[in-house]
C-alpha positions in Angstrom: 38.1 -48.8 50.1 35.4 -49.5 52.8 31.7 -48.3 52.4 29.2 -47.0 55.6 26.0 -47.1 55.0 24.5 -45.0 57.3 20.6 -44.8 56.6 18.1 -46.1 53.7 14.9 -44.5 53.2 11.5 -46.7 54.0 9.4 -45.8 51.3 12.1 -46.3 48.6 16.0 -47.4 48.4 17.5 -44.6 48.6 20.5 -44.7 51.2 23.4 -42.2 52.5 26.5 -43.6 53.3 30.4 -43.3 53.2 33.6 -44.2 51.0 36.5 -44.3 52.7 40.2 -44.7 51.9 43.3 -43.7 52.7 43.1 -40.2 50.9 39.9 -39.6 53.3 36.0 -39.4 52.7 33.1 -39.6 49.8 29.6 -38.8 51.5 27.2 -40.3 49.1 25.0 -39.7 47.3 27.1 -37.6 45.2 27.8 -35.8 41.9 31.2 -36.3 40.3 32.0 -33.1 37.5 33.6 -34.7 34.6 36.7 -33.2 33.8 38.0 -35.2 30.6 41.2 -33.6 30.0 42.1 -33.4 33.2 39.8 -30.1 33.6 36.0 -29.3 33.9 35.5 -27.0 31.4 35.6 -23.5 32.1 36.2 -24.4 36.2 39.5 -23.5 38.2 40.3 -26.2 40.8 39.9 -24.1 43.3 36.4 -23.0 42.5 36.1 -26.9 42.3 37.0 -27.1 45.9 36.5 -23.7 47.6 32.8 -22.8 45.7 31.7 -26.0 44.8 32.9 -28.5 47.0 33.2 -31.4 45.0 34.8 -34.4 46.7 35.5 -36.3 43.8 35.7 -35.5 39.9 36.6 -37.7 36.4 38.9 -37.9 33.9 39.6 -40.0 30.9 41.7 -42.7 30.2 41.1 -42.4 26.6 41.9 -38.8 25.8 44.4 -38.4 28.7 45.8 -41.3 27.2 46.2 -39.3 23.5 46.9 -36.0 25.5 49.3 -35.0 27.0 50.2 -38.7 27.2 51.3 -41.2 30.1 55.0 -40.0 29.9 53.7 -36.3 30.7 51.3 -37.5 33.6 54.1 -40.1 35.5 56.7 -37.1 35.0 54.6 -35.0 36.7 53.5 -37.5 39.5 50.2 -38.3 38.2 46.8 -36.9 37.3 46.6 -35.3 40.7 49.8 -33.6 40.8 49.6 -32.4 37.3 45.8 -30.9 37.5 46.6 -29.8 40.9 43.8 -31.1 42.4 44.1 -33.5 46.3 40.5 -35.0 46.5 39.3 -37.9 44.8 39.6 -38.9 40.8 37.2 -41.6 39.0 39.1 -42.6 35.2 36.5 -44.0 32.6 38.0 -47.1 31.2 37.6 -45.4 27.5 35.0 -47.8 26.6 32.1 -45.4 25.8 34.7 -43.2 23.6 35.2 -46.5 22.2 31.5 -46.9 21.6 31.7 -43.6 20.2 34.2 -44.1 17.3 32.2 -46.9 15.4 33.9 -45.7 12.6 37.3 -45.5 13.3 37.5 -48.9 15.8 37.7 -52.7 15.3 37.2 -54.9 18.6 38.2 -58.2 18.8 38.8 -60.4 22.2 42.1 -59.1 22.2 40.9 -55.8 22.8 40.1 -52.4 20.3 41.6 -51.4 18.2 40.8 -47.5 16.7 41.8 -44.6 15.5 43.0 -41.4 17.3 40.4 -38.3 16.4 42.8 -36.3 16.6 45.3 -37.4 14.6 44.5 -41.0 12.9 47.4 -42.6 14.3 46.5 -46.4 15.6 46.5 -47.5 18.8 45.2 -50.7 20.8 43.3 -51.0 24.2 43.6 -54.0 26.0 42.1 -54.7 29.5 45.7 -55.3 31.0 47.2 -51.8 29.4 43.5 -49.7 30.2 44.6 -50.8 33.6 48.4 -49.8 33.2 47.3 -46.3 32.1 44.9 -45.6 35.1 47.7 -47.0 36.7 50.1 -44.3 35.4 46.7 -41.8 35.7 47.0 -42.3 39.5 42.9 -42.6 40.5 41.7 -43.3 42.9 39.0 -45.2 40.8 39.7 -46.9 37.5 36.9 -48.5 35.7 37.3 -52.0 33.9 37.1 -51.7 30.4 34.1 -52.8 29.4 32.0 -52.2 25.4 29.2 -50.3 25.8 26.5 -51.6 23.2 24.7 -48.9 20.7 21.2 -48.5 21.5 19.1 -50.3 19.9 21.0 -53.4 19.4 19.3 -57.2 18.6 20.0 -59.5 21.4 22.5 -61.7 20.1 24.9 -58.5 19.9 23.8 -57.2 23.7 24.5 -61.2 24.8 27.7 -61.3 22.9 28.8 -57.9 24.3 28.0 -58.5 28.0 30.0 -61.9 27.7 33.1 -60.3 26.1 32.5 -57.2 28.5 32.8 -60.4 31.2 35.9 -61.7 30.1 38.0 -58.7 29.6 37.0 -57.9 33.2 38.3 -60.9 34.1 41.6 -59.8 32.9 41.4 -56.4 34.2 40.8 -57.3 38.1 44.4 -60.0 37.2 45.9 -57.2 35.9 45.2 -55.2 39.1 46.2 -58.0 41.3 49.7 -58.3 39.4 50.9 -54.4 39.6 51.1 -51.8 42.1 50.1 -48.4 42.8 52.5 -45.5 41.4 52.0 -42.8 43.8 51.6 -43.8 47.3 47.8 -43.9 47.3 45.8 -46.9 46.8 43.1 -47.6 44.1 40.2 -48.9 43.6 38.7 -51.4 40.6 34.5 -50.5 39.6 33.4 -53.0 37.0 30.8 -52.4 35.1 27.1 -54.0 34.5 26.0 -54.5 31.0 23.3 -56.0 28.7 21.5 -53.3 26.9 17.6 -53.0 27.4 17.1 -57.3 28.3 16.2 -58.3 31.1 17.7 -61.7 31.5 21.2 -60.0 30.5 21.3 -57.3 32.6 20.5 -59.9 35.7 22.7 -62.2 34.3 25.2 -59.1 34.1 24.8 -57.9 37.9 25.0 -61.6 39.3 28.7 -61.6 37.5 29.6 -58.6 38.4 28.7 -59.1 42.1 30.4 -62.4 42.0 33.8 -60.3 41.3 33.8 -58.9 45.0 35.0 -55.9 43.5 35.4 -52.3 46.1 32.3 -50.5 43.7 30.1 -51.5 40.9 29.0 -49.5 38.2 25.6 -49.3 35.5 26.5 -48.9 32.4 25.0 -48.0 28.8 21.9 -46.7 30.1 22.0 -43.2 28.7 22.7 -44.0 25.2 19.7 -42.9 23.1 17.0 -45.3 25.3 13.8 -44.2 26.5 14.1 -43.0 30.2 11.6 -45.3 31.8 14.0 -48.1 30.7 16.4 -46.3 32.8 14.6 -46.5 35.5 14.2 -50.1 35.1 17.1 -51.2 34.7 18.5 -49.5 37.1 16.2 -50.8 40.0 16.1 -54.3 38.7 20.4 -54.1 38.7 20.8 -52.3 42.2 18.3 -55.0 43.7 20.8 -57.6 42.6 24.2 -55.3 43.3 25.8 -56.2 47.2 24.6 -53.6 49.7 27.6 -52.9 51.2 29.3 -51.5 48.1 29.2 -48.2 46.0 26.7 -48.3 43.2 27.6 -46.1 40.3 25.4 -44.9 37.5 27.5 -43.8 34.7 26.5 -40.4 32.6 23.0 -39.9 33.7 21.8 -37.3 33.9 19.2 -34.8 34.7 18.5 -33.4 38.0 15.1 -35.3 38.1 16.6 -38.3 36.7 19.5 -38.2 39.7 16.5 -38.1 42.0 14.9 -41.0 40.8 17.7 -43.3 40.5 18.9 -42.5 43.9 15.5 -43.8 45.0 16.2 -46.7 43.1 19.2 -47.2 45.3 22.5 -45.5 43.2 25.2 -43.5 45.1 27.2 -42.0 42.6 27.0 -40.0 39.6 28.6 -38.1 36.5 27.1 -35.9 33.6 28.5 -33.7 31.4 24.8 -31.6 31.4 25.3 -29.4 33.7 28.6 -27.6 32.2 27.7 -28.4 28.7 24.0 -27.5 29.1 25.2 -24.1 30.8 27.3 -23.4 28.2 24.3 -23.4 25.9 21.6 -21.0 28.2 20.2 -23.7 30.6 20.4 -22.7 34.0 19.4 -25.4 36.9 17.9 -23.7 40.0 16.0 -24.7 42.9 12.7 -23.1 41.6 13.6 -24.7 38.1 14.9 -24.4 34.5 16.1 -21.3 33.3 16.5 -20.7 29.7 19.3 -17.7 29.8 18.9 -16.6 26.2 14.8 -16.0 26.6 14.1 -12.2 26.3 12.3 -12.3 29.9 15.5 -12.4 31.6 17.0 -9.1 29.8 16.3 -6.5 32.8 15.8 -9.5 35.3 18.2 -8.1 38.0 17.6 -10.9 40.7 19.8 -13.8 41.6 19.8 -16.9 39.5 18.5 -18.9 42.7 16.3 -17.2 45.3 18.2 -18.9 48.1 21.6 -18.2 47.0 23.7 -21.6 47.2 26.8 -19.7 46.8 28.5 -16.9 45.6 27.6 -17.0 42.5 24.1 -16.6 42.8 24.4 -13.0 44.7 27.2 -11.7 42.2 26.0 -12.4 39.2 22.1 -11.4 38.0 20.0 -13.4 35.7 20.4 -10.1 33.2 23.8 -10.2 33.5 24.4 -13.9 32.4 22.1 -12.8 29.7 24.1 -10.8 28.3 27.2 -13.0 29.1 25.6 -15.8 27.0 24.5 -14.0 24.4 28.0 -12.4 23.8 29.7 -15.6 23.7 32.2 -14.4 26.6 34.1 -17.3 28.5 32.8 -15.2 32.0 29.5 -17.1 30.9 30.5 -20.3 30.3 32.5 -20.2 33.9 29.3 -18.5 35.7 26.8 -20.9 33.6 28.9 -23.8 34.8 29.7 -23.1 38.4 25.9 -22.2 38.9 24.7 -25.7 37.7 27.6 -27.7 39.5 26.9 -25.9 42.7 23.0 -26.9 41.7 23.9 -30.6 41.2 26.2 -31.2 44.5 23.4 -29.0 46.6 20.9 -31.3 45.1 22.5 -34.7 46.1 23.6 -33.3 49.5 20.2 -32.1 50.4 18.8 -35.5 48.9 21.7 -37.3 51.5 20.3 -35.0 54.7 17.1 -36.0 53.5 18.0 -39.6 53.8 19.5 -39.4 56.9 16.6 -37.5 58.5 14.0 -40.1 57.3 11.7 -38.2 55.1 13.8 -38.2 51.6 10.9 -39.4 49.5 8.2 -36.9 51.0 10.8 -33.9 49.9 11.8 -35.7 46.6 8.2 -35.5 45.3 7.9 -31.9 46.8 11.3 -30.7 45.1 10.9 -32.5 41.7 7.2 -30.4 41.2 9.3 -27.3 41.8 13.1 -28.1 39.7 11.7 -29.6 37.1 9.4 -26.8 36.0 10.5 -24.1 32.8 10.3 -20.7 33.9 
């Protein structure tokens, strides 16, 4: 993996630039759709590609893992093959599901080990056999596995978290060194920053990280309950100390505004489950603002859901009619919901990249954030 930067703005640090590998070309900034299971929810591949246009999307080691299993995926020739998708696939570690079962997990240095929600059986992660499965998985990205601490959390728990964090990366970037790609393409290791909401951590953190020479570098565990101004922090304190002339990656945040702001703060990748999860429950994203589908003041509202139609999606389908879609519980809404705030989010980042490139990114960030972020 080899990273362009092409332009960063003057009044902030936001920047466009370029991943490159061997299965082609990231143009970044850019939104990645999570697909967990090895599918955005409610989204064909081929709206993915054709509609959409995303470059890259997610899955996770941690429920691919449970289902349908490694034996499944490496039958099948990997994650690619079997979702039928060519472009570019990030795997989470399965660190924040980790985080996620409290309950039902017990780390130790060796690893974690938990419970499967879906069934109870036990299982263990380890750095080396997170790294075997993304292995198996075929990304094109794996992520170290890493704990991401609950927030709030004291300090001795953040400090004790970011060192173990440390150490298993340690063992994952070995673990990479001593095995080989499955599938003919290569792949790439992101570790990730930690350190909850303190300062010295999260500096201490980034200074490790970037000491790993690693192709990326992720953020982590800011967007676990913490006010968003420490987001904001952190995240420009943390790309300030992150090399230049690697990928900076911002794990699950966030909001369309918040996407903004952090990629003024220098970050060039994303992922949120909001805008398919959101649409799902009535909240539309559009470049005039925030629709609430299921308000009465949409019923006989026979326009498009974007005045500028970004796609096909907006001309075919009226705000009345998604309306009613929502309202019904049909699986038509969940797929036009969806599609409308994925095509949003990648419209948003490239426009924010031309922006960049052009030289006048933070003059139209100001303008557009007074118009998305209002509720109509």
């Amino acid at each position: 993996m080899k990273f362009d930067l092409q332009a960063t703005c003057t009044k902030s640090a936001a920047r466009a630039g370029k991943i490159m590998t061997d299965r082609g070309v990231i143009e970044t900034p850019i939104f990645m759709p999570v697909g967990t299971i090895a599918t955005v929810k409610a989204i064909h591949t081929r709206e993915l590609k054709n509609d959409i246009d995303a470059p890259i999307i997610l899955g996770n080691t941690y429920h691919l893992y449970l289902r349908p299993g490694m034996p499944t995926i490496e039958a099948a020739g990997g994650l690619h093959k079997f979702m039928h998708w060519d472009r570019f696939i990030l795997t989470d570690s399965g660190g924040y599901q980790v985080y996620s079962l409290s309950d039902i997990r017990k780390i130790t240095e060796e690893g974690v080990q938990f419970k499967s929600h879906i069934d109870g059986s036990k299982h263990m992660f380890t750095p080396e056999n997170v790294i075997d499965i993304q292995r198996s998985l075929g990304s094109d990205i794996m992520m170290a596995f890493d704990e991401c601490p609950p927030y709030p959390c004291d300090y001795a728990y953040a400090k004790n978290s970011m060192e173990l964090t440390h150490r298993w990366l340690e063992r994952c970037v070995a673990q990479v060194k001593n095995t080989k790609e499955k599938y003919g393409f290569s792949q790439s290791l992101f570790p990730i920053v930690q350190g909850s909401v303190y300062e010295d951590l999260r500096i201490k953190s980034a200074e490790f990280i970037a000491s790993q020479d690693c192709d990326g570098n992720a953020i982590g565990g800011l967007s676990v309950g913490e006010p968003i101004e420490e987001v904001y922090k952190f995240t420009e304190l943390v790309c300030k100390i992150l090399p230049q002339n690697k990928p900076r990656y911002l794990m699950g945040v966030g909001t369309p505004e918040n996407l903004l702001e952090c990629i003024s703060r220098g970050v060039d990748m994303f992922d949120c489950v909001m805008p398919t999860r959101n649409g799902r429950n009535g909240m539309i994203f559009t470049t005039e603002g925030i629709i609430n589908i299921k308000n009465a003041k949409w019923k006989n509202d026979f326009t498009p859901l974007n005045p500028e139609p970004l796609s096909f999606i907006d001309t075919d389908y009226t705000k009345a009619y998604l309306k009613h879609l929502i309202h019904c519980d049909e699986r038509l809404g969940d797929q036009v919901a969806s599609l409308a705030n994925l095509t949003f989010y990648l419209w948003l980042v490239k426009e924010a990249r031309k922006h960049i490139l052009e030289g006048d990114f933070f003059d139209w960030k100001q303008k557009t954030l007074a118009k998305i972020t209002r509720r109509l």
